[in-house]
MARGU-749248 format. One record per residue (C-alpha): residue in one letter; x, y, z. Coordinates in pm, whole numbers, plus 32768, in hexadecimal, padded with zeros to 4 digits. Example, Ala and Ser with C-alpha at 12.3 -4.5 7.8 and 13.67 -1.06 7.14 Angstrom:
residues 2
A84CE7E3E830C S85577F9682CA 
//
This chain:
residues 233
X800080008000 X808481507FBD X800182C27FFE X7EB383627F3D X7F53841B7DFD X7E94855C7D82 X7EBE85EC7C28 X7DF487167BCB X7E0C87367A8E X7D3388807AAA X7BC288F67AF5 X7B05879A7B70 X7BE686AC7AC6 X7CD985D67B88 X7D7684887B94 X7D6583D17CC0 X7E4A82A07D14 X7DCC81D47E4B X7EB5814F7F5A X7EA87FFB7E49 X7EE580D17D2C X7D8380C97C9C X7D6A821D7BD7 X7C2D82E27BC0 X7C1183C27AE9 X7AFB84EE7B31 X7A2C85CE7A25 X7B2085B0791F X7B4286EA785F X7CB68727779A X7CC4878F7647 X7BB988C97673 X7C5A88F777CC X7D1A8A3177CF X7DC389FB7930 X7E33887C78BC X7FAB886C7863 X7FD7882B76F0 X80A286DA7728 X7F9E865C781D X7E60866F7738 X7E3584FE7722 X7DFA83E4780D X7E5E82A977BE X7E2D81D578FB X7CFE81B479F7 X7C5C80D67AB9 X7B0081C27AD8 X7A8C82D47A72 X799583B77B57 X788984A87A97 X780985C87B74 X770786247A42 X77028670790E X777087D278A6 X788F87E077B1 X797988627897 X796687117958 X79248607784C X79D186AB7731 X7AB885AA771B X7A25845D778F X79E283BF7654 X7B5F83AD75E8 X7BCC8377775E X7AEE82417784 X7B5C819E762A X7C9781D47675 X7CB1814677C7 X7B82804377D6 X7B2481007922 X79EA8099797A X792F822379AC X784B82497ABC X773A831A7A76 X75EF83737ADA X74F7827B7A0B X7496839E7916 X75D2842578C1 X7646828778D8 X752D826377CC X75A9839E76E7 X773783307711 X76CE81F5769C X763C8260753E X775E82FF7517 X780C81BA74E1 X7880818F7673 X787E801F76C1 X78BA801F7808 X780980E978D7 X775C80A27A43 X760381907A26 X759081D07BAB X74E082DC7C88 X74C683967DB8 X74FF82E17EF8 X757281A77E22 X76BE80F07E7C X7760802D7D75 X78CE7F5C7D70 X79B67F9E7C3F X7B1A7F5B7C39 X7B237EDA7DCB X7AB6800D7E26 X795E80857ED8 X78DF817D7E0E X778F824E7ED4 X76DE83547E00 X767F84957EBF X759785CA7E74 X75FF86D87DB9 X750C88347DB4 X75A688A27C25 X74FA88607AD6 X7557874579A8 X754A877A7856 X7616876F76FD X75F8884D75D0 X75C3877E74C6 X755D8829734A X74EA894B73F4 X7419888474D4 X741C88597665 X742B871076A7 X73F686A67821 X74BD85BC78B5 X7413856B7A29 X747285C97B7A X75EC866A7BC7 X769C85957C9C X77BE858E7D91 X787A84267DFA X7903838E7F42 X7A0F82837EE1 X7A7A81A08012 X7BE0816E7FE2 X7C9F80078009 X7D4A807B8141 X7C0580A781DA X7BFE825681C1 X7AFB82DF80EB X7B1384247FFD X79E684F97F85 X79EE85987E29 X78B986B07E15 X78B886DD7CF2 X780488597C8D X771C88A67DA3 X767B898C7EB8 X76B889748009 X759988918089 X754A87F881E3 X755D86BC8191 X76DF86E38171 X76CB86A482F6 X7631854882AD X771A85058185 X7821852282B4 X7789845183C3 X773B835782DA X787283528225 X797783DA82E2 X7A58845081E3 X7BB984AF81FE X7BAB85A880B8 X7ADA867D802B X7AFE86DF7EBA X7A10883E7EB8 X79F489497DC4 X7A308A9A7E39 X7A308B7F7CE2 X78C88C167D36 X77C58C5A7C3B X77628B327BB3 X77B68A4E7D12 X78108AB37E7B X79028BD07EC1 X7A188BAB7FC5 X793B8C3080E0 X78288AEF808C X79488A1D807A X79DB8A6981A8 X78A68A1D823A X789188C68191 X79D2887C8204 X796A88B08364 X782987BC832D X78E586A18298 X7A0986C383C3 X7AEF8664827F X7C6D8687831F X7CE086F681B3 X7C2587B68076 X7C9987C87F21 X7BF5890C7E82 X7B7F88EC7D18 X7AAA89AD7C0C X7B888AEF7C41 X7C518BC77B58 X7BF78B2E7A15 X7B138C4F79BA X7AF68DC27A17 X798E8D6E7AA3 X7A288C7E7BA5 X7ABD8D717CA0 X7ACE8CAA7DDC X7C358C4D7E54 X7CF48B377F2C X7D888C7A7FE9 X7C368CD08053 X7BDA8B7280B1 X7CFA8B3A8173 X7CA18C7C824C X7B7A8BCC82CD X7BC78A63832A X7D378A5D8380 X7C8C8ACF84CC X7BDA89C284EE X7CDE88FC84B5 X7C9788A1833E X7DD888708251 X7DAD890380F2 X7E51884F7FBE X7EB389757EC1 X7F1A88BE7D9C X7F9D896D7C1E X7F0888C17AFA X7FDA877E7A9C X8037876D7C12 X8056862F7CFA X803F86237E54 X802984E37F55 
//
């Protein structure tokens, strides 16, 4: 077993390798991705891959990602459904509340309050609920990716139930929480670490780590900065 390795490979994309080295691979958006570093706009390994929901900026790449790889993607059943006629054989179509196993791992899907949906010919195309994940780690520790959301009260239950070490939470504002919300949520899952995402890839997204880390390093909450194409155990 070795340590959790992070990659951010900017806004909500990361890969993930497990104490086991299982990689997950989250939202995966590279080629239209304009924090992404050039030499890091494919993925060619992965064990899973997560889908929050479907906007563009989160799925933009997880056609080519999961024929490359074979990763089975996990996926609410709707956006499952609409990976799937897009030639995506393996996919594991779930919802809210649901807990499924894929690659050894426990895989929980959690609320998200955010919309779905894919332009598609000029047309909207809804893709279900937005979704976050809780993924129960070999060595026992579990990590919770948010995926775009509001700050909601059942974040408190997510951490009771759960207990997770982690928390992957969006902070850019606008179109999710801010780093005031996420402060909060950080508080209500009584996470130890959190990894901020959805910041700095667009003018609109003006919430900041620095801000973040103003509020919960007082309680005692470590925040993982990380640079596009960064790792960190």
């Amino acid at each position: 077993m070795s340590n959790l390795a992070i990659t951010w490979l900017g806004h909500a994309t990361f890969i993930i390798t497990t104490p086991a080295g299982k990689r997950i691979v989250t939202d995966p958006w590279l080629e239209g991705n304009p924090k992404c570093p050039p030499d890091m706009k494919k993925i060619d390994e992965a064990d899973v891959i997560l889908l929050s929901h479907g906007h563009f900026d989160h799925t933009g790449d997880v056609v080519n990602v999961a024929r490359t790889t074979g990763a089975p993607a996990v996926a609410v059943f709707e956006l499952a459904s609409w990976l799937e006629g897009k030639g995506v054989k393996n996919t594991v179509g779930m919802n809210i509340g649901g807990t499924v196993e894929v690659a050894g791992l426990e895989i929980t899907m959690t609320p998200a309050i955010h919309s779905s949906s894919i332009t598609e010919n000029g047309n909207t195309v809804y893709l279900g609920l937005a979704a976050g994940f809780v993924v129960k780690l070999e060595d026992g520790r579990s990590i919770y990716f948010a995926g775009d959301t509001a700050l909601f009260g059942d974040m408190r239950l997510i951490g009771e139930m759960h207990k997770p070490d982690v928390a992957f939470l969006p902070i850019g504002d606008h179109f999710t929480m801010g780093p005031e919300a996420a402060a909060m949520a950080a508080r209500m899952l009584a996470v130890r670490q959190v990894v901020p995402m959805h910041w700095g890839t667009f003018p609109l997204l003006t919430g900041t780590p620095d801000a973040l880390k103003r509020l919960v390093e007082p309680h005692g909450i470590d925040v993982l900065v990380l640079q596009p194409g960064q790792t960190a155990d």
